[in-house]
C-alpha positions as CSV (number, residue, x, y, z in Angstrom):
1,X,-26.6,18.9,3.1
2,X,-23.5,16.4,2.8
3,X,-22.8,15.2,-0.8
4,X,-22.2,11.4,-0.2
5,X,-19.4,10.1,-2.0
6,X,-20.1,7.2,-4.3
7,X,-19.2,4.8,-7.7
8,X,-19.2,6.9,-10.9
9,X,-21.8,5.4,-13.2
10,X,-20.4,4.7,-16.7
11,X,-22.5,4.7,-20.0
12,X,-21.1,2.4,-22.9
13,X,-25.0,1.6,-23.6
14,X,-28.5,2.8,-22.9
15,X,-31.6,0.7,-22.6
16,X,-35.1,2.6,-22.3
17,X,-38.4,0.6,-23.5
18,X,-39.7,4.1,-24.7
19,X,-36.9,4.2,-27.5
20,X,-35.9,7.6,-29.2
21,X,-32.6,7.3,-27.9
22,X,-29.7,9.6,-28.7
23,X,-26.3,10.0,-28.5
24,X,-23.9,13.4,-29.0
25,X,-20.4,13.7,-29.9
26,X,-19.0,16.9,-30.5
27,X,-15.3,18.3,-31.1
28,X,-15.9,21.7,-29.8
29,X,-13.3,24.8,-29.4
30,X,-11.9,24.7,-26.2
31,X,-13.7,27.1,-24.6
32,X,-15.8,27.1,-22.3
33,X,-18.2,29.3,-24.3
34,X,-18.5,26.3,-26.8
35,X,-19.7,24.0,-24.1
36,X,-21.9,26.2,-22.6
37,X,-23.9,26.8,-26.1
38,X,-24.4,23.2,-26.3
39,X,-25.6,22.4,-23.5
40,X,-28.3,25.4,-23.7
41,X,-29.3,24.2,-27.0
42,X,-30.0,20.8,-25.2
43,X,-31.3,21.6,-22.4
44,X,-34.9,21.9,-23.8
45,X,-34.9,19.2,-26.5
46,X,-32.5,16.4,-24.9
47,X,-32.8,14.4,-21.3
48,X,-29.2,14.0,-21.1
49,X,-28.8,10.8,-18.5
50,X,-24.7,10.6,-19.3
51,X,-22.4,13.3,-20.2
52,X,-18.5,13.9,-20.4
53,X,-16.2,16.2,-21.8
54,X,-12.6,16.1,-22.0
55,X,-9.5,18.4,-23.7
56,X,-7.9,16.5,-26.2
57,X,-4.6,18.3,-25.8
58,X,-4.9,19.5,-29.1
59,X,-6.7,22.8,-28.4
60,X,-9.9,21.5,-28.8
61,X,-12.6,19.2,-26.4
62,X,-14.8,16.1,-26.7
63,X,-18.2,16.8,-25.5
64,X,-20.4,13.1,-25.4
65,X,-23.9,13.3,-24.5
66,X,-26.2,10.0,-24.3
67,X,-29.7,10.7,-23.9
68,X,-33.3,10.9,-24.5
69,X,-35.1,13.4,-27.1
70,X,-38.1,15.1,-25.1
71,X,-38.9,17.5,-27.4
72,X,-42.1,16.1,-29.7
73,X,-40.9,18.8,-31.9
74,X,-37.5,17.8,-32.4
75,X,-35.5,14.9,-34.4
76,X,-32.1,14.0,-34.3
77,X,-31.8,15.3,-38.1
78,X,-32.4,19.1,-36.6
79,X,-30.7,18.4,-33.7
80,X,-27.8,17.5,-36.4
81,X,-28.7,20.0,-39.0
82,X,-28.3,22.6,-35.8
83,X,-25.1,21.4,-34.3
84,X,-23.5,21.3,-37.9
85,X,-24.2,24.7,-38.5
86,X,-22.5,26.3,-35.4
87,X,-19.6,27.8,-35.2
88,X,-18.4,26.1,-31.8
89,X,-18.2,23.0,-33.2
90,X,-15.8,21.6,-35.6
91,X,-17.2,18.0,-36.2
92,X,-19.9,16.0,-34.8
93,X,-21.8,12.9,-34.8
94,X,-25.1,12.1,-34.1
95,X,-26.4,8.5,-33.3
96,X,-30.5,7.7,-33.2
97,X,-32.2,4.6,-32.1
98,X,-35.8,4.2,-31.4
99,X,-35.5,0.7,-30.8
100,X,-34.8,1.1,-27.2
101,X,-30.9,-0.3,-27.4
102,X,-28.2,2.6,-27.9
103,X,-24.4,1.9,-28.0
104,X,-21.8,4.4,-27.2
105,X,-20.0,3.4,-30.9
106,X,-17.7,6.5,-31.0
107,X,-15.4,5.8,-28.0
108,X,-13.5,2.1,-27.7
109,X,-12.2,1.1,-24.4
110,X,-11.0,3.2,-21.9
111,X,-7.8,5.2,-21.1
112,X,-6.7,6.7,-18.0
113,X,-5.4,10.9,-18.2
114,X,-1.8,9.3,-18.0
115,X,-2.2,7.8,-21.3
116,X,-2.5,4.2,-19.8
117,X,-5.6,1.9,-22.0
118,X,-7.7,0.5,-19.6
119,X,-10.9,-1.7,-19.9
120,X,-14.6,-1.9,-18.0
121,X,-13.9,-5.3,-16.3
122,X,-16.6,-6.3,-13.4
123,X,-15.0,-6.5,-10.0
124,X,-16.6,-10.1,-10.1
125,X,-14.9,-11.2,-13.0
126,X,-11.2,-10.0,-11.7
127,X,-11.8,-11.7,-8.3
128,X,-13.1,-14.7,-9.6
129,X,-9.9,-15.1,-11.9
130,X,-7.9,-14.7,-8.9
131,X,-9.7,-17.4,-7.1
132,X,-9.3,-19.8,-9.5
133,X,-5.3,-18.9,-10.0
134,X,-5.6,-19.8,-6.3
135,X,-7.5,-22.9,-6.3
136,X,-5.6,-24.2,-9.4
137,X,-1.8,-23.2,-8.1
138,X,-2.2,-22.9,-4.4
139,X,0.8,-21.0,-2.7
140,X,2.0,-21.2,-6.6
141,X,-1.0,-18.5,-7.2
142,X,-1.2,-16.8,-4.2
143,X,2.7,-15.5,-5.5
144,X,1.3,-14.5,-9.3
145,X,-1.5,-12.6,-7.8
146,X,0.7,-10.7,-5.1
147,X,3.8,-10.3,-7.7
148,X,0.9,-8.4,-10.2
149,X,-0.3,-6.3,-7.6
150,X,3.5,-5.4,-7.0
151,X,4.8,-4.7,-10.2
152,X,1.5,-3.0,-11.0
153,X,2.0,-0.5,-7.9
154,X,5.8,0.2,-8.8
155,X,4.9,0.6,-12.6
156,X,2.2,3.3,-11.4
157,X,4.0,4.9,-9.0
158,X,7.0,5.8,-12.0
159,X,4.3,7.0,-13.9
160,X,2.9,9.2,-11.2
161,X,6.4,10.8,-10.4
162,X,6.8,11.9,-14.1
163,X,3.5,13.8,-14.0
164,X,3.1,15.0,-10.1
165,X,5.6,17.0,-9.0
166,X,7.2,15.7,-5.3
167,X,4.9,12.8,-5.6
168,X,6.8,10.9,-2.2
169,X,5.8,13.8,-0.5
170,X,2.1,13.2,-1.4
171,X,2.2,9.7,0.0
172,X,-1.4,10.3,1.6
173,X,-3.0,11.7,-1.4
174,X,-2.6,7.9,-2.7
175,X,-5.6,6.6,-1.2
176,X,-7.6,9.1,-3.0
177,X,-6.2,8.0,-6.1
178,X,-7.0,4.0,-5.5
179,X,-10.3,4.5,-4.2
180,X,-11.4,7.0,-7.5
181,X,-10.3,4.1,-9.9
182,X,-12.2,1.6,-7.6
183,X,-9.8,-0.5,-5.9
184,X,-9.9,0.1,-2.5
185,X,-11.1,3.5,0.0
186,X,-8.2,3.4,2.2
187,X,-7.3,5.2,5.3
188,X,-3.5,5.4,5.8
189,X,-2.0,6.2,9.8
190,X,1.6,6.2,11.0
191,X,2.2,3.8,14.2
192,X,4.8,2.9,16.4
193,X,7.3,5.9,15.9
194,X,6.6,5.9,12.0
195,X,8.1,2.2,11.8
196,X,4.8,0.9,10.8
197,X,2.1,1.9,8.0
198,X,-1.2,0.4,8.6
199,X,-3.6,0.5,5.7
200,X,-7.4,0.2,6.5
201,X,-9.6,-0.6,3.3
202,X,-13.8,-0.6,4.2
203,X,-14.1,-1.5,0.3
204,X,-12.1,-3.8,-1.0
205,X,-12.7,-5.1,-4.8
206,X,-11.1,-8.5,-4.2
207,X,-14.0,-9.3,-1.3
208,X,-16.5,-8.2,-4.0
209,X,-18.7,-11.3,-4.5
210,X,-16.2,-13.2,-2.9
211,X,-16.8,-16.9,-2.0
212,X,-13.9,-17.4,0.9
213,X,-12.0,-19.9,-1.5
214,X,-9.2,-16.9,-1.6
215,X,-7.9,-16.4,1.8
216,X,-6.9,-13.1,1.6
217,X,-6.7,-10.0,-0.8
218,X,-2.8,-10.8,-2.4
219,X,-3.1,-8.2,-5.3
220,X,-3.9,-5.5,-2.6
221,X,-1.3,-6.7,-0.9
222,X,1.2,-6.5,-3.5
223,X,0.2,-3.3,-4.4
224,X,0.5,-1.7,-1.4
225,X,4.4,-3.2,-0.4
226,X,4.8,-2.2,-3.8
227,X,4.0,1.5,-3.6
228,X,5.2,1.4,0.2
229,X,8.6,0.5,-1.2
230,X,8.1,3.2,-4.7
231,X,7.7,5.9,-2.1
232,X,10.3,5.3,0.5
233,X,12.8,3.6,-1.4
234,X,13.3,0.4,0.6
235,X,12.7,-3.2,0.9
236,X,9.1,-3.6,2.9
237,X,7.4,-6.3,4.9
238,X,3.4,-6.6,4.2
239,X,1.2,-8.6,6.3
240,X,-2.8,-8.8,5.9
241,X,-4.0,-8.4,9.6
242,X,-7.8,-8.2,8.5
243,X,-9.6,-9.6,5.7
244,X,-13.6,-9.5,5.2
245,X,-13.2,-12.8,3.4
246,X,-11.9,-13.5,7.1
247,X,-15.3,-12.2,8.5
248,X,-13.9,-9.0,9.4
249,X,-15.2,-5.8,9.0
250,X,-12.8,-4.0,6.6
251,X,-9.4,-5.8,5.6
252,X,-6.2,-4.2,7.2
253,X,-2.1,-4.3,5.6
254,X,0.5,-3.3,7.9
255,X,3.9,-2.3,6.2
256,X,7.2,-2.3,7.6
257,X,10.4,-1.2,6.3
258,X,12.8,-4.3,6.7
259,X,15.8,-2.5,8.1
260,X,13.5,-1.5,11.0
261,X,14.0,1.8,10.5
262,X,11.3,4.8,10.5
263,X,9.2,5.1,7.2
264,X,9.5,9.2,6.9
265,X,12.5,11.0,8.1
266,X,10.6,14.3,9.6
267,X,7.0,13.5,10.1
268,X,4.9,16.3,10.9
């Protein structure tokens, strides 16, 4: 059986009419062991629906754990009283709500493992602000959106050389990237002798809930000129071939280098 590939579910807050609601935060040892005691413990007292851990880069990890308590048996004070007292875990905190409503109160925001703050921001509401820079500014808006998505490409792509070694080398690996943060799933192919990069995206965030008053997808654009240009180290030409706004069936970017010359010097 194939594991489809899908959006990662996020939970900043859970909702259950049946209440008794919990939420676990631990600083464990980083160590395996630690995480693996905890989640034993759990297993039989806590329907965990959401769960993350992450190294803090301080010899230690964050285990979060938002849930429900099945165990008639159990409370969130023993479930306390017993995380407390182990010796895998070097802090906790335990949140309880039987009203049916619990918030992820420990964690604020998002950041990216590069260090970069990010926020939860519905496709919907991005696309929407970008339709309205275009109906407001016209061409005028059309260049703010597409200048974003540029400078946002080039700013990631210096970031991404600093922490992946031969990163230009990796060129393909990008789409991977984009489509895991939710921007776009991209397939990338070589044409015409390696003079042109064309870009298929089947799902493209600015055609989210989109209602055709944008006539094309200028952040994506910018953002792929932008890392076309990070990675080869030339002026590039973009043009949108395909846009589902468009009533096509995925949207399309073809890149060219402006000196008409060949986009990798030995492709393989």
């Amino acid at each position: 059986m194939v594991l489809t590939e899908r959006r990662k579910v996020e939970f900043p807050f859970l909702y259950s009419k049946d209440g008794n609601l919990i939420h676990i935060v631990a600083e464990l040892k980083d160590d395996p062991a630690a995480l693996v005691s905890l989640l034993t413990f759990l297993s039989s007292k806590v329907s965990l629906i959401g769960t993350e851990s992450y190294s803090t880069g301080e010899g230690t990890a964050i285990f979060s754990g938002i849930g429900k308590i099945i165990s008639k048996s159990e409370t969130a004070d023993s479930i306390r009283t017993w995380i407390g007292e182990s010796n895998l875990v070097l802090s906790s905190r335990i949140t309880h709500d039987n009203q049916g409503l619990l918030v992820d109160s420990f964690h604020h925001g998002f950041m990216s493992v590069d260090g970069e703050a990010c926020i939860l921001l519905p496709a919907q509401v991005f696309t929407g602000t970008i339709e309205d820079l275009i109906d407001i500014f016209h061409s005028g808006g059309e260049a703010i959106v597409y200048n974003q998505g540029l400078s946002y490409a080039k700013r990631r792509w210096a970031t991404l050389k600093a922490i992946v070694p031969n990163a230009a080398s990796r060129f393909d690996e990008i789409s991977n990237m984009v489509a895991a943060i939710g921007w776009a799933v991209v397939k990338i192919t070589y044409e015409a002798g390696h003079r042109r990069l064309r870009l298929v995206n089947t799902e493209c965030f600015e055609c989210f809930g989109h209602t055709k008053r944008a006539g094309g997808c200028f952040f994506l654009k910018g953002m792929a000129v932008g890392l076309a240009e990070s990675v080869f180290g030339r002026e590039m030409n973009g043009e949108e071939t395909k846009c589902m706004k468009k009533g096509d069936d995925t949207c399309e970017f073809v890149i060219t280098a402006k000196d008409g010359e060949r986009l990798v010097t030995n492709p393989e």
